[in-house]
C-alpha positions in Angstrom: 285.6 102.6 -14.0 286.4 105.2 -11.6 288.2 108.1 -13.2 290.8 108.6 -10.7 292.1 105.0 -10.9 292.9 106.2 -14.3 295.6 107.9 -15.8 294.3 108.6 -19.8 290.9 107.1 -19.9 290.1 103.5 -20.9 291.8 101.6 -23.5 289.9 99.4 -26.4 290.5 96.6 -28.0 294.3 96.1 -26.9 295.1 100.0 -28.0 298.0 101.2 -26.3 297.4 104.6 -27.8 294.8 106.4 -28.4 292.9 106.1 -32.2 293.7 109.4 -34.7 291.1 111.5 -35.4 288.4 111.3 -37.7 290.1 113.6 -40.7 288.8 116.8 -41.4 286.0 116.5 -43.5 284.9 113.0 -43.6 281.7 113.3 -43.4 280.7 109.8 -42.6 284.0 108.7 -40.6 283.1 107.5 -37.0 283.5 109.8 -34.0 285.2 109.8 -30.8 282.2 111.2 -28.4 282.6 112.5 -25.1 279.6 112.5 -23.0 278.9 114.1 -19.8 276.2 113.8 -17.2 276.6 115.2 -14.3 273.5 113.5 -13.1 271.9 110.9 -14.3 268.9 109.1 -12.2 268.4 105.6 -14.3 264.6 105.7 -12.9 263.6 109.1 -13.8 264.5 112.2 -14.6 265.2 113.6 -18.2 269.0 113.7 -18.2 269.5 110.1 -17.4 267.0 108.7 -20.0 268.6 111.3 -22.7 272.2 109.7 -22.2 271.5 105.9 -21.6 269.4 106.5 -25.4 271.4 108.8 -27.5 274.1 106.9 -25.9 273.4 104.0 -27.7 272.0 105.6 -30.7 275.2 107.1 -31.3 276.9 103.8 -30.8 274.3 102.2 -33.2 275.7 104.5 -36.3 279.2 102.9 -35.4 280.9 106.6 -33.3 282.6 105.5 -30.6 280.9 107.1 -27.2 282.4 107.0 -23.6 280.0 108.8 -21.2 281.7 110.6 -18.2 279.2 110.7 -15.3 278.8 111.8 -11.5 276.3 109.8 -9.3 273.4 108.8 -9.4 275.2 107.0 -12.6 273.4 106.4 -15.5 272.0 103.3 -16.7 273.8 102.5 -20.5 272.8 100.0 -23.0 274.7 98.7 -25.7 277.7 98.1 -24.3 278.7 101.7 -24.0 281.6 102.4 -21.3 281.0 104.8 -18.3 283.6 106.6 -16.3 283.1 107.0 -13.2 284.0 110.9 -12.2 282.5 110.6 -8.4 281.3 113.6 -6.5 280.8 113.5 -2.9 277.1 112.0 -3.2 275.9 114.4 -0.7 271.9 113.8 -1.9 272.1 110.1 -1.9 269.3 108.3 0.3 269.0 107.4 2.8 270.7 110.3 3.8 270.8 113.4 1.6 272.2 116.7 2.9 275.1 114.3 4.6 278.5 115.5 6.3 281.3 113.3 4.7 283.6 111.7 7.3 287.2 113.5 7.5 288.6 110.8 4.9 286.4 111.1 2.0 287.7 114.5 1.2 289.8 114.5 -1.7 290.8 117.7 -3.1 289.7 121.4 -2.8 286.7 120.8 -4.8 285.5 118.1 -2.7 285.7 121.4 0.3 284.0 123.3 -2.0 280.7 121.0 -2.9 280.5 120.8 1.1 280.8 124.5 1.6 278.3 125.3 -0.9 275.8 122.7 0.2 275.8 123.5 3.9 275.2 127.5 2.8 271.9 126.0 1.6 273.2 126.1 -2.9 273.5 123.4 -5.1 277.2 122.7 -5.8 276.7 120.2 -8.3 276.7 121.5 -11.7 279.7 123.3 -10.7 281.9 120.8 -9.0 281.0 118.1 -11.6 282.1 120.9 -14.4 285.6 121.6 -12.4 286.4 117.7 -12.1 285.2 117.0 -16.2 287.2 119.8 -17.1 290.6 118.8 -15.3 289.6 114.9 -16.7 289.4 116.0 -20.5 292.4 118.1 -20.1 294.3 115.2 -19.3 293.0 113.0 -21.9 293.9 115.7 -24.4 293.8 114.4 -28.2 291.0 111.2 -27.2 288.2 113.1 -28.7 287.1 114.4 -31.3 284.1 116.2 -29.5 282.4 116.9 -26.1 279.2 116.9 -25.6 277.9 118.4 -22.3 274.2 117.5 -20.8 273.2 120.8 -19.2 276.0 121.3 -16.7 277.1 124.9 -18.0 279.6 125.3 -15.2 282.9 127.8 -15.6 285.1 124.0 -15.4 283.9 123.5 -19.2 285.2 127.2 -20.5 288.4 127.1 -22.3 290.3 124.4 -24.4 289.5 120.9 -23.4 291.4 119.8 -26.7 287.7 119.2 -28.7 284.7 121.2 -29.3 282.0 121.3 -27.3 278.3 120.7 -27.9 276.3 121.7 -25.1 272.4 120.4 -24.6 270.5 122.5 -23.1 266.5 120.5 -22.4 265.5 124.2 -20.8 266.8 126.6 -18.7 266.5 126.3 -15.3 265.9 129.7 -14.7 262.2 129.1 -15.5 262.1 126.3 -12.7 263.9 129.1 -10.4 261.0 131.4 -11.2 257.9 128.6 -10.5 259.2 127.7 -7.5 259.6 131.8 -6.5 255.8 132.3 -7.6 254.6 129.4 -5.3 256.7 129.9 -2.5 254.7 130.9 0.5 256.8 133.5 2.5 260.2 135.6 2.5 262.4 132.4 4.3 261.0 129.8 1.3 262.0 132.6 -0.9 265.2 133.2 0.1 266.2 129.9 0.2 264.7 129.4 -3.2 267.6 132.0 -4.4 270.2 130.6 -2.7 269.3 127.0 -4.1 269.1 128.3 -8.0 272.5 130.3 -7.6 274.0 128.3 -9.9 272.0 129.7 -12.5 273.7 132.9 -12.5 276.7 130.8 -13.9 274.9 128.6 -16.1 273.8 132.3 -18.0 277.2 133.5 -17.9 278.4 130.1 -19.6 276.1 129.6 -21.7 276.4 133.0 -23.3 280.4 131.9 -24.1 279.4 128.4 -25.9 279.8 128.2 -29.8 277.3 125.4 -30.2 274.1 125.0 -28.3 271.5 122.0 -28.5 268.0 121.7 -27.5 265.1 119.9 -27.9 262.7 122.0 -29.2 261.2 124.9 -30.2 259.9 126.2 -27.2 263.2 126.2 -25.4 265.4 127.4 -28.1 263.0 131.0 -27.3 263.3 130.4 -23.5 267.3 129.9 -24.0 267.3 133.1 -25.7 265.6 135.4 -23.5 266.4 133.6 -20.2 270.1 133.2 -21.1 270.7 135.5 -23.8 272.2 132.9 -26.0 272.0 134.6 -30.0 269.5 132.5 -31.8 271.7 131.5 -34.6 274.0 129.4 -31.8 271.3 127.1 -31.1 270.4 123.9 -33.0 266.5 122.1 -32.5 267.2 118.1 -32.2 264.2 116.7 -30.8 264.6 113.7 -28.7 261.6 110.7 -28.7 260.8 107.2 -27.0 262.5 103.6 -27.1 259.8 102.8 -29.7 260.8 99.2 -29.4 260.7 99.3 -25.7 257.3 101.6 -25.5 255.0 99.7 -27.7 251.5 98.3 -28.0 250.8 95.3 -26.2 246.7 94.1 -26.0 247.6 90.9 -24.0 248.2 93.6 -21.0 244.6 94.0 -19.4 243.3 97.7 -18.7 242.9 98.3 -15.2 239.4 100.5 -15.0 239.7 104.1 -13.8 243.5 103.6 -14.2 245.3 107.5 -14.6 249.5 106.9 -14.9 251.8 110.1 -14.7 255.6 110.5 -14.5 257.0 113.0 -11.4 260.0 113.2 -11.3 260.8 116.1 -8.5 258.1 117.4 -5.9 258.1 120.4 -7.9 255.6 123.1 -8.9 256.7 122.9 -12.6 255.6 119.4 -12.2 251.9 120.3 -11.9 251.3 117.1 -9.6 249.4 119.5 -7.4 247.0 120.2 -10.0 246.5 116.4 -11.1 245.5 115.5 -7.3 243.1 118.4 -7.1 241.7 116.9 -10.6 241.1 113.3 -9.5 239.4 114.3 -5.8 236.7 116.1 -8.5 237.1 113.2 -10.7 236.3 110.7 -8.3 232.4 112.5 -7.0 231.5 111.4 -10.5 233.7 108.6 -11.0 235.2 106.5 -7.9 236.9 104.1 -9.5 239.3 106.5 -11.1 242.8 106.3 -8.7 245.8 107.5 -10.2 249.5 105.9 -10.2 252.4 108.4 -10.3 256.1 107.2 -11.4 257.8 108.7 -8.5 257.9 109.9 -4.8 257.2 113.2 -2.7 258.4 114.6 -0.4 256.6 113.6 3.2 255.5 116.5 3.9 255.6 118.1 0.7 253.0 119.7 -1.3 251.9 117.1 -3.0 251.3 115.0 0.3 249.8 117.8 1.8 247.0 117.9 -1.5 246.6 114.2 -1.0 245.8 114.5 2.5 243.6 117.7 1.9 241.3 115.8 -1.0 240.7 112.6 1.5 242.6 111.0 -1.6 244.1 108.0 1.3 243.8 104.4 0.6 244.1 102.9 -3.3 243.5 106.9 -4.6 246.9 107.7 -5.2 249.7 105.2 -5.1 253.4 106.0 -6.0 256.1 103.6 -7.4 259.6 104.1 -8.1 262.5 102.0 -9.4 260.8 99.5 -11.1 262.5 98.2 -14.2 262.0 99.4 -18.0 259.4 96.2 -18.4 257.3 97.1 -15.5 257.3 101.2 -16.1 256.1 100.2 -19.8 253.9 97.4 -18.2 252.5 100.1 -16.0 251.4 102.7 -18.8 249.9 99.7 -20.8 247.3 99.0 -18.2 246.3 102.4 -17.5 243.2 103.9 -19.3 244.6 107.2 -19.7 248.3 109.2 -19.1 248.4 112.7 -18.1 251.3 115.2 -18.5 250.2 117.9 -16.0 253.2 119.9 -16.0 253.2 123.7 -16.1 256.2 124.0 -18.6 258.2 121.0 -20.2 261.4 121.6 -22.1 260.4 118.8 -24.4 258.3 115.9 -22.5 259.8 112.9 -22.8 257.0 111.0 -20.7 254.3 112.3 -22.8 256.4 110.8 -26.0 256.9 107.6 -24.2 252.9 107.0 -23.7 252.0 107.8 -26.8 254.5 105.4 -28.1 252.5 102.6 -25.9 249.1 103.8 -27.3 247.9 105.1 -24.5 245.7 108.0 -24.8 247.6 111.2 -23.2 245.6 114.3 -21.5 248.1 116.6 -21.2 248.6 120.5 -20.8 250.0 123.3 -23.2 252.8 124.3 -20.7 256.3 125.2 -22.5 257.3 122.6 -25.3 254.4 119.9 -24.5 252.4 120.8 -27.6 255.2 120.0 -29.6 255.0 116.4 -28.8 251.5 115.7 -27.9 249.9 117.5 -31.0 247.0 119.5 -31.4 243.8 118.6 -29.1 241.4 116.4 -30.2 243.7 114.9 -33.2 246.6 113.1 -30.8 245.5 114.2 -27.4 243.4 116.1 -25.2 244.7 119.1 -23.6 244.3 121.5 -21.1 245.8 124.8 -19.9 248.6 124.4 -17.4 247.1 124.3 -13.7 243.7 124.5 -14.2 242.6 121.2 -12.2 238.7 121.9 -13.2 240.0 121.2 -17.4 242.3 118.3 -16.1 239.3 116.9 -14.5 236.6 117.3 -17.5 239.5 115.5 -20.1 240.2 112.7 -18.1 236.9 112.2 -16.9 235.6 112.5 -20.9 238.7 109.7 -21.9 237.4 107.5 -18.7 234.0 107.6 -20.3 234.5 107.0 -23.8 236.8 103.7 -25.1 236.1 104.8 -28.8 238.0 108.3 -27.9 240.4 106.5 -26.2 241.3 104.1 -29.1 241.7 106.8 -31.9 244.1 109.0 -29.4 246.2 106.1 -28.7 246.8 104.9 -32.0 247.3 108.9 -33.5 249.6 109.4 -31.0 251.4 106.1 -31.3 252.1 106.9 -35.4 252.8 110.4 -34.3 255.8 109.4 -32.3 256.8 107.1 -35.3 257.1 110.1 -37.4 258.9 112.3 -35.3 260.4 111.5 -32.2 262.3 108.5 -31.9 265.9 108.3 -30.8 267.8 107.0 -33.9 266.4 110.6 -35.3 267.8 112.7 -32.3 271.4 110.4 -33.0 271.5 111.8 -36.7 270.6 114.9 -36.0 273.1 115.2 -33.4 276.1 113.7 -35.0 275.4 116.6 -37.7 275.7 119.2 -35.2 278.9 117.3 -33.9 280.0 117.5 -37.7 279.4 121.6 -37.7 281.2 122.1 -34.5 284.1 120.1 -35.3 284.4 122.0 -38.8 283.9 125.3 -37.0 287.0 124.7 -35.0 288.9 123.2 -37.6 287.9 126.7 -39.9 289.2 129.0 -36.9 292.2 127.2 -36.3 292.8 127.7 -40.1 292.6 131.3 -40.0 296.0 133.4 -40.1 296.1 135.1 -36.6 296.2 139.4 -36.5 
């Protein structure tokens, strides 16, 4: 559903009004959840994966969800609604960057996502937050919370008529400051700073939010001194794999030499860089190691460049991208190893998602990745952050050795049964929803000076 074809949001079962709200206090009563996503890439990408499956967890312990999204739209299971709050889609391929004919523009903010994006920033956190905001406001009363995933923009301050829980996976100030140290001269500088602008916003928001949300521990310090959010505003909810989805399977043959990563973005942070460095030095001992990344670089990108560089042509490297959800957990079946190599993770959901399949994991200490993959030797091997010559030497020692590999895969398969799974994150999360909705419910109580 689109929301401007709407006047008050979508109507359930036959309602002609919308339900009352949970009373204060119930602790177990059902809630009215508000979810926003102002991006949400149902291939890859953190924030789509983290709606379509607390989405659905949520809707599992009976609350009542309705996610509110810009494109690319996420992907949601279990019957849970999505509206439709459309942006310009100036990224979209096969044409990112685009000029919108005369008749697409709608409003002011549609003038001012075109403005910002042909001065070289990044409009959307900020036009989706302007749009969300004016949408809630108008739906006054329909919820009984708002959760926002990582938009921060100034369209979210105020009264939208329910608190707001805001997720924050990590602060984007930390990519802003990898992609500074790796740019190579003052022009990719500068327009490294005027991409990341929107940070400056995102600080100045998130220092005005009640009720912060994040993943782990890691990024709870980084939110702090990056953002200068106070400590006690921010709740740890870790997040986990589908461990129904991303499971064992032994009738799926291992493909020999088989390395599978997840890149998202043709970013430093990513480390991708560092993974094709590792496999050219792999391969002098070990040709039949190739790697298989979840994903696509740019053409001329870094990572294209290192693959060209290394000689790494041919079956080497090979990329995939928008397979479906049984071919993605097909593909990390088959391979022989996974490999995280990012510099810094907020949390690392791909590293959670192969352990969950029993694949062993070589992965690095960057940000919040120790958190998930566990101490080295016991769940994983790992490496320090963008050191291709350590990458190399674990992968090469899991290649080698099917008795390592076996014990890895199944210690990090029951450590993802332990900790991170989704139906955790939804309980955890419905108890901060719980807090924030008391919180407001105290101050509105409070006899005004």
């Amino acid at each position: 559903m689109t929301a401007e074809a709407i006047d008050a949001g979508p109507r359930r079962d036959g309602d002609s009004a919308p339900r009352a709200a949970a009373p204060a206090g119930a602790d177990d009563a059902p809630l009215r959840i508000a979810l926003l996503s102002y991006k949400g890439n149902p291939f890859c990408g953190g924030q789509g994966v983290y709606v379509r499956h607390l989405s659905r967890e949520l809707a599992r312990l009976g609350h009542t969800v309705e996610v509110i999204g810009a494109q690319p739209y996420p992907v949601l299971d279990g019957g849970v609604p999505l509206t439709e709050l459309p942006s310009l889609d100036l990224y979209r391929q096969p044409d990112p960057f685009r000029t919108p004919r005369r008749g697409e523009y709608r409003d002011w903010v549609d003038v001012l996502e075109v403005a910002t994006m042909w001065t070289g920033g990044f409009p959307e956190p900020l036009t989706f937050s302007l749009r969300a905001g004016r949408h809630l406001r108008a739906r006054r009363g329909e919820f009984d919370v708002i959760h926002d995933n990582q938009t921060l923009g100034y369209g979210l301050l105020g009264d939208l008529g329910a608190p707001l829980v805001t997720t924050v996976h990590h602060p984007i100030t930390v990519d802003r400051r990898l992609e500074l140290d790796a740019a190579a001269d003052w022009k990719r500088r500068a327009s490294v700073r005027r991409w990341y602008a929107f940070t400056r916003m995102q600080k100045r928001v998130a220092r005005r939010l009640p009720s912060v949300l994040t993943v782990s521990g890691s990024s709870r310090a980084e939110i702090t001194e990056d953002l200068g959010v106070a400590p006690e505003r921010i709740r740890v909810v870790h997040i986990g794999a589908d461990t129904d989805l991303w499971s064992p399977d032994p009738a799926v043959p291992e493909a020999p030499g088989r390395i599978v990563t997840t890149s998202s973005a043709d970013v430093p942070l990513k480390g991708l860089v560092h993974l094709v460095e590792a496999l050219a030095k792999l391969r002098t001992e070990n040709p039949d190691a190739h790697l298989v990344v979840v994903g696509r670089p740019a053409e001329d990108g870094p990572v294209a460049q290192a693959i060209e560089r290394y000689g790494l042509g041919g079956d080497a490297v090979t990329f995939v991208k928008g397979v479906s959800d049984a071919e993605l957990v097909d593909l990390y079946r088959s391979a022989q190893v996974a490999c995280v190599p990012s510099l810094y993770e907020g949390f690392s959901l791909p590293a959670a998602e192969a352990m969950a399949t029993g694949t062993p994991l070589v992965a690095t200490t960057g940000g919040a990745i120790p958190e998930v993959s566990g101490r080295d030797g016991d769940t994983c091997l790992a490496v320090p952050p963008g050191d291709a010559g350590a990458l190399a030497q674990a992968l090469g020692r899991l290649l080698a050795e099917p008795a390592l590999r076996a014990r890895l895969g199944a210690a990090g398969r029951t450590r993802v049964l332990e900790r991170f799974t989704w139906a955790r994150a939804a309980q955890g999360t419905a108890e901060l929803y719980r807090e924030a909705i008391a919180a407001r419910t105290a101050a509105g109580a409070r006899p005004r000076r």
